[in-house]
C-alpha positions in Angstrom: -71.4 -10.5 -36.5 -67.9 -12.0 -37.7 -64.6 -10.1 -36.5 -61.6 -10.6 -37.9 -58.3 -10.3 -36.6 -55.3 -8.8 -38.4 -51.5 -9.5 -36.9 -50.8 -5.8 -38.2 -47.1 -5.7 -37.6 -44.5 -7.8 -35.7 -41.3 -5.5 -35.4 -38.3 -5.6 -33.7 -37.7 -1.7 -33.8 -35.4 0.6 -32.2 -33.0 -1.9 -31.3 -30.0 0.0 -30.2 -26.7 -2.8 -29.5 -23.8 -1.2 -28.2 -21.6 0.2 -30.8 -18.0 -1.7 -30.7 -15.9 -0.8 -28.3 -13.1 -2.3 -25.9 -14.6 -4.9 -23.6 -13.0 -4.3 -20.2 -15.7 -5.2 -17.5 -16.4 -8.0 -15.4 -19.5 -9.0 -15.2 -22.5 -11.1 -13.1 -25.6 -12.0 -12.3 -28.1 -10.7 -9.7 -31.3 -13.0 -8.2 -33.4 -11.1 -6.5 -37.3 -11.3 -5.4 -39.8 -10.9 -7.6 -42.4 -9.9 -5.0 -41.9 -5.8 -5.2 -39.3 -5.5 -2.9 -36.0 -6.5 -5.3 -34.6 -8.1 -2.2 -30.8 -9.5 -3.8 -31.0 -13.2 -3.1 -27.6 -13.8 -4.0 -24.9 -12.3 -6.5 -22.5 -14.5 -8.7 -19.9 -13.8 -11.0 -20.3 -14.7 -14.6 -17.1 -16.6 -15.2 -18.3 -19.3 -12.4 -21.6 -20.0 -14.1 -21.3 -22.9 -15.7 -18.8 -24.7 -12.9 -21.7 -24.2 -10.5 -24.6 -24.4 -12.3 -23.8 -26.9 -15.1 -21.3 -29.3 -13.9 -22.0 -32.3 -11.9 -19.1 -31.1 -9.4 -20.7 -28.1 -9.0 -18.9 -24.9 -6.7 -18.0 -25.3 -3.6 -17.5 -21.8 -2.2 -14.6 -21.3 0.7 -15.4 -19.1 3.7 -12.8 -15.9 4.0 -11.3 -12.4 3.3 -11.7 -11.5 -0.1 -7.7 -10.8 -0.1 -7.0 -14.2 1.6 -8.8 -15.8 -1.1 -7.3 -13.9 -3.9 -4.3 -14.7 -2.9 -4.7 -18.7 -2.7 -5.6 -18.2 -6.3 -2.8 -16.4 -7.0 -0.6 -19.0 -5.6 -2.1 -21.9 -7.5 -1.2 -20.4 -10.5 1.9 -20.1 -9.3 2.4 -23.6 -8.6 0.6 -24.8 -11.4 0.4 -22.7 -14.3 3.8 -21.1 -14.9 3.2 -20.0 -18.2 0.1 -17.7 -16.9 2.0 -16.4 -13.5 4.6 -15.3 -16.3 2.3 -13.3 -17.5 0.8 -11.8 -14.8 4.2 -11.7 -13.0 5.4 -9.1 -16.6 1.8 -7.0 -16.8 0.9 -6.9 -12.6 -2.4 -5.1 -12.0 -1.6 -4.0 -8.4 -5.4 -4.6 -7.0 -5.1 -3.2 -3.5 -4.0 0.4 -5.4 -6.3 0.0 -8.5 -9.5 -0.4 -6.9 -12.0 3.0 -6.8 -15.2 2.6 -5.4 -18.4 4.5 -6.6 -21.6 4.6 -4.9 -24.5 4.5 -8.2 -24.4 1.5 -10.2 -21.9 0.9 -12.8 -22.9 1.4 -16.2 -23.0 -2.0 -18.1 -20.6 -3.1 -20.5 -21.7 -5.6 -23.2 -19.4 -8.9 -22.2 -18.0 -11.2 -24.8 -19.6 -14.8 -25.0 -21.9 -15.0 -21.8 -22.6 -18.7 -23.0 -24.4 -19.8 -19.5 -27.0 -18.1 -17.7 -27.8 -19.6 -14.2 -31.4 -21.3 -15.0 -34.5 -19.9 -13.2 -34.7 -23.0 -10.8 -31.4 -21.4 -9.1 -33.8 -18.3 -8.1 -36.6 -19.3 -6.7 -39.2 -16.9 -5.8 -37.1 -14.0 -8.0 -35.4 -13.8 -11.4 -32.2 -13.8 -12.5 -30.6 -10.9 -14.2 -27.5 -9.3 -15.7 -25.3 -7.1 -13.4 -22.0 -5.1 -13.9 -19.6 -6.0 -10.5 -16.6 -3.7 -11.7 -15.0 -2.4 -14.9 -11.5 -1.7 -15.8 -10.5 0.9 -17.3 -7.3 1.3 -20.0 -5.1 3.2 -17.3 -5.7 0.2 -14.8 -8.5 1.2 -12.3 -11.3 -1.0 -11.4 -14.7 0.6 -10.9 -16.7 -1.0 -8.3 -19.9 0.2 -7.0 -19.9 0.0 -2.9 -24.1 -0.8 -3.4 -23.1 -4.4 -4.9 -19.9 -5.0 -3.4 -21.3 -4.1 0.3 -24.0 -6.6 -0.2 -23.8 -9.4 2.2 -25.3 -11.9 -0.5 -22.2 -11.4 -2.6 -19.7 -13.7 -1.0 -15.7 -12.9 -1.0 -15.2 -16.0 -3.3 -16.9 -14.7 -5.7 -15.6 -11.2 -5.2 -12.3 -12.6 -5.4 -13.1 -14.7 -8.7 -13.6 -10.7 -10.3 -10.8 -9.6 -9.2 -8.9 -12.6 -10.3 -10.4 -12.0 -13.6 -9.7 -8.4 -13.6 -6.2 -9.1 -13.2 -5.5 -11.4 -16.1 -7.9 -9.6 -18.3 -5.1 -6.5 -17.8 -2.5 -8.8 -18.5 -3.6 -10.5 -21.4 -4.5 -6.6 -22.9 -1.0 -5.8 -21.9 0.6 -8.6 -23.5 -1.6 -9.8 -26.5 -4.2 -6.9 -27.1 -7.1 -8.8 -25.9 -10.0 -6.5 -26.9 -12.4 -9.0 -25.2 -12.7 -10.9 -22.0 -13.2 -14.2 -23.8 -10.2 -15.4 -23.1 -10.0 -14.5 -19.6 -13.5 -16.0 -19.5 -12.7 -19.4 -20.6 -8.8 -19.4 -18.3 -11.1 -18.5 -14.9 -13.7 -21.3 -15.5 -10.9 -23.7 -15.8 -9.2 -22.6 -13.1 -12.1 -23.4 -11.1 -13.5 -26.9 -12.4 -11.1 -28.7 -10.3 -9.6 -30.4 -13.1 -6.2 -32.8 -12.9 -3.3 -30.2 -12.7 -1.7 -31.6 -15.6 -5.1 -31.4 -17.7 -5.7 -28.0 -16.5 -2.1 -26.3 -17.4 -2.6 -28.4 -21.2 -6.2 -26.6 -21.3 -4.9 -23.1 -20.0 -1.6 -23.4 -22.2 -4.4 -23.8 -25.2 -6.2 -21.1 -24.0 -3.4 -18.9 -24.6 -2.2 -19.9 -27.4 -5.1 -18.8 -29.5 -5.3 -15.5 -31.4 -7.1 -12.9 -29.3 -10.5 -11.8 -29.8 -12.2 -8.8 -30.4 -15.7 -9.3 -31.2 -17.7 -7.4 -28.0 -21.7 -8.1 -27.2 -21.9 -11.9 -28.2 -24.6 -13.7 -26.2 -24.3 -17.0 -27.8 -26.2 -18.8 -24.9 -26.2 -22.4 -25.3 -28.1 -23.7 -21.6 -31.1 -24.1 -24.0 -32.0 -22.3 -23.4 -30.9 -19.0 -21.2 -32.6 -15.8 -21.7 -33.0 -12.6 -20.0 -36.3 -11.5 -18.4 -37.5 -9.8 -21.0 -40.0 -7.1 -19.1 -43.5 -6.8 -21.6 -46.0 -4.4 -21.0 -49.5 -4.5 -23.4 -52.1 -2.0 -23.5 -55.9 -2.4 -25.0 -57.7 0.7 -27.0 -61.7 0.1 -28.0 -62.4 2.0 -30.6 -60.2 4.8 -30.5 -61.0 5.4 -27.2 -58.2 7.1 -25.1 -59.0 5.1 -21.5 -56.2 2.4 -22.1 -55.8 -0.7 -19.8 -52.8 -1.4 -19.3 -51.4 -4.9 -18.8 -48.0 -6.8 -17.4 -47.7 -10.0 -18.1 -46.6 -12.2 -14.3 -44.6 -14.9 -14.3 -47.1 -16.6 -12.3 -50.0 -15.9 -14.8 -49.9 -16.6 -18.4 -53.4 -16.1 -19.3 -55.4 -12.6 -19.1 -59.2 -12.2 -19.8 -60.7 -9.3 -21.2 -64.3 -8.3 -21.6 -64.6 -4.8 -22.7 -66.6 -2.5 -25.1 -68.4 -5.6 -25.9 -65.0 -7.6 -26.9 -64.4 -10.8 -25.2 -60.9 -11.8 -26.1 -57.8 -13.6 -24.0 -54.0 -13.1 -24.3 -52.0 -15.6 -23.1 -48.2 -15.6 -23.1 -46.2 -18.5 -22.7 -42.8 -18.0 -20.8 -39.9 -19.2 -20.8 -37.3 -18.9 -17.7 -39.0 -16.1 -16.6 -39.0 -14.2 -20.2 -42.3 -13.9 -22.2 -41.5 -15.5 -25.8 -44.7 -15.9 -27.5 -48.0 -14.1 -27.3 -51.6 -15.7 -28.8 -54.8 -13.3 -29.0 -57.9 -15.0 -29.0 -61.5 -13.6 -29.8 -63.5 -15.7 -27.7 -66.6 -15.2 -29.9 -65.2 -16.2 -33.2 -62.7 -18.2 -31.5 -60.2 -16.4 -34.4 -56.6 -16.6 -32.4 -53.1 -15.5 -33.5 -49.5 -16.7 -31.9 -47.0 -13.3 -32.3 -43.8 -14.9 -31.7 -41.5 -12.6 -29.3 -38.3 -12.0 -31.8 -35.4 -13.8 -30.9 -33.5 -9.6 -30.8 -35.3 -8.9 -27.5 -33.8 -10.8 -25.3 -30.5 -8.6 -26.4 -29.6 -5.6 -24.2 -30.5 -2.6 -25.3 -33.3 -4.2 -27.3 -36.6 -3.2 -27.8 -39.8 -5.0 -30.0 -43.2 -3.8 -30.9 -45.8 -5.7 -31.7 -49.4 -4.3 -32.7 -52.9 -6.9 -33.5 -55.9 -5.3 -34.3 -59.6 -6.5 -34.0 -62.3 -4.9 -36.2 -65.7 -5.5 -36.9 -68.5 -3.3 -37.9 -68.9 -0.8 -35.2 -66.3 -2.1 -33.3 -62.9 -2.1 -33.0 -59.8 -3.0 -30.3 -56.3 -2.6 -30.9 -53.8 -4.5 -28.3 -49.8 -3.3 -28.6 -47.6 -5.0 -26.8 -44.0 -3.5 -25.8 -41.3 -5.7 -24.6 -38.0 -4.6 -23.2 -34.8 -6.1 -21.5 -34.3 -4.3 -18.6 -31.0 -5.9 -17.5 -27.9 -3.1 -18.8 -28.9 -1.4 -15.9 -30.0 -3.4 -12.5 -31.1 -1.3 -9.9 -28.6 -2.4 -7.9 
């Protein structure tokens, strides 16, 4: 008996991107265990990714109160960068006054130009993914949820490096109209390589000298490469039959082996930094295979793809669908 297998449809459906909107939150990443418990490994902010992850200097972290810390910053740009203190000096975001905690997690808000993602190596054991550490609103508050801040695993420098950002995101939005945090982005990564004082105030000075963005939701990563864990879940019907196994791909195990109704067939996902990217379905019988390429939309927030093969043969038939989703716009945390 010969089956055949038919890649029915490959879809990235129901893909729902944020609508447009004013980008005012500051954003980070999460590593936490992937063992059941979601123990949080560490937190980081996003701005510092790619000093700590992707420069040979690296990020040396100082030990200290969050305020004490804020305030060192505060007084380097002082000293340093005069054209920025001038503009936080004009449009001042009192922090101490503008903070208002909440206790559930914030809801996400799509950042502008997350080009680094810290690679899966940085997380061992866990995986790494996308959490909101406080949003700003247009009347000056800053939303923080007590569940992340409280964490011990998210240090006060890095605490202080959002609210750093937050304050010159509100001052460039003052001043310029900054619709996105790009700009903010790129001036706090500087601010923290370490460069020559001179190099860095030429760079910042730059910085704010170009037109102000407004695109929101741009993941342009460029860490080739840095993806979300993209959560898949896959489920097997035999001919028509209603008792469905279900099936989660680990990160651990790439290869699953079926034998069921009389079907012998494997599928085997090949991952990438802990995100499924490609699926192949094998008959083991015929040896017949086909690779379903995961669509580059899912690792997007908000994004969800479908994809559907189907295995007939005379009497016989299997269906595998396979459903993928980012689960990041909303850790748990």
């Amino acid at each position: 008996m010969k089956w055949m297998l038919f890649l029915i449809s490959l879809l990235a459906i129901d893909t729902a991107i944020a609508a447009p909107r004013v980008n005012n939150g500051g954003g980070g990443w999460a590593c936490r265990k992937n063992d059941g418990t979601g123990k949080v490994i560490w937190i980081k902010s996003a701005d510092l990714t790619k000093v700590e992850f992707y420069m040979a200097r690296g990020l040396k972290e100082k030990e200290g109160n969050v305020w004490d810390l804020l305030h060192e910053q505060r007084k380097y740009i002082k000293d340093v960068l005069p054209n920025l203190d001038a503009i936080l000096t004009e449009k001042i975001l009192p922090i101490g006054s503008s903070l208002v905690a909440m206790d559930g997690a914030l809801s996400y808000i799509p950042d502008a130009e997350l080009l680094y993602k810290p690679p899966a190596t940085s997380c061992p054991g866990g995986l790494v993914s996308y959490v909101q550490l406080a949003t700003a609103t247009m009347d000056g508050k800053i939303l923080y949820s007590t569940r992340v801040w409280d964490t011990y695993e998210f240090s006060s420098y890095q605490k202080a490096a959002v609210l750093l950002h937050e304050q010159i995101y509100f001052a460039l939005r003052k001043k310029f109209g900054d619709e996105s945090s790009y700009r903010t982005r790129q001036i706090i990564g500087l601010i923290y390589t370490g460069l020559e004082e001179s190099e860095l105030r030429r760079q910042v000075d730059e910085v704010l000298s170009d037109l102000p963005r407004s695109e929101t939701g741009i993941f342009g990563f460029t860490n080739t490469p840095a993806l979300f864990n993209v959560d898949v879940t896959c489920s097997i019907e035999l001919n028509d039959d209603q008792n469905i196994f279900t099936w989660k791909p680990g990160v651990d195990q790439n290869e699953h082996l079926y034998n069921q109704g009389g079907f012998e067939f494997s599928v085997r996902t090949w991952m990438v930094d802990g995100s499924p990217m490609r699926l192949q379905i094998k008959d083991l019988e015929t040896k017949i295979s086909t690779i379903v390429e995961i669509p580059d939309a899912i690792p997007m927030f908000n994004a969800t793809g479908r994809v559907q093969a189907f295995l007939k043969g005379e009497k016989r038939k299997a269906r595998l669908r396979c459903e993928s989703r980012s689960s990041l716009d909303r850790d748990p945390l």
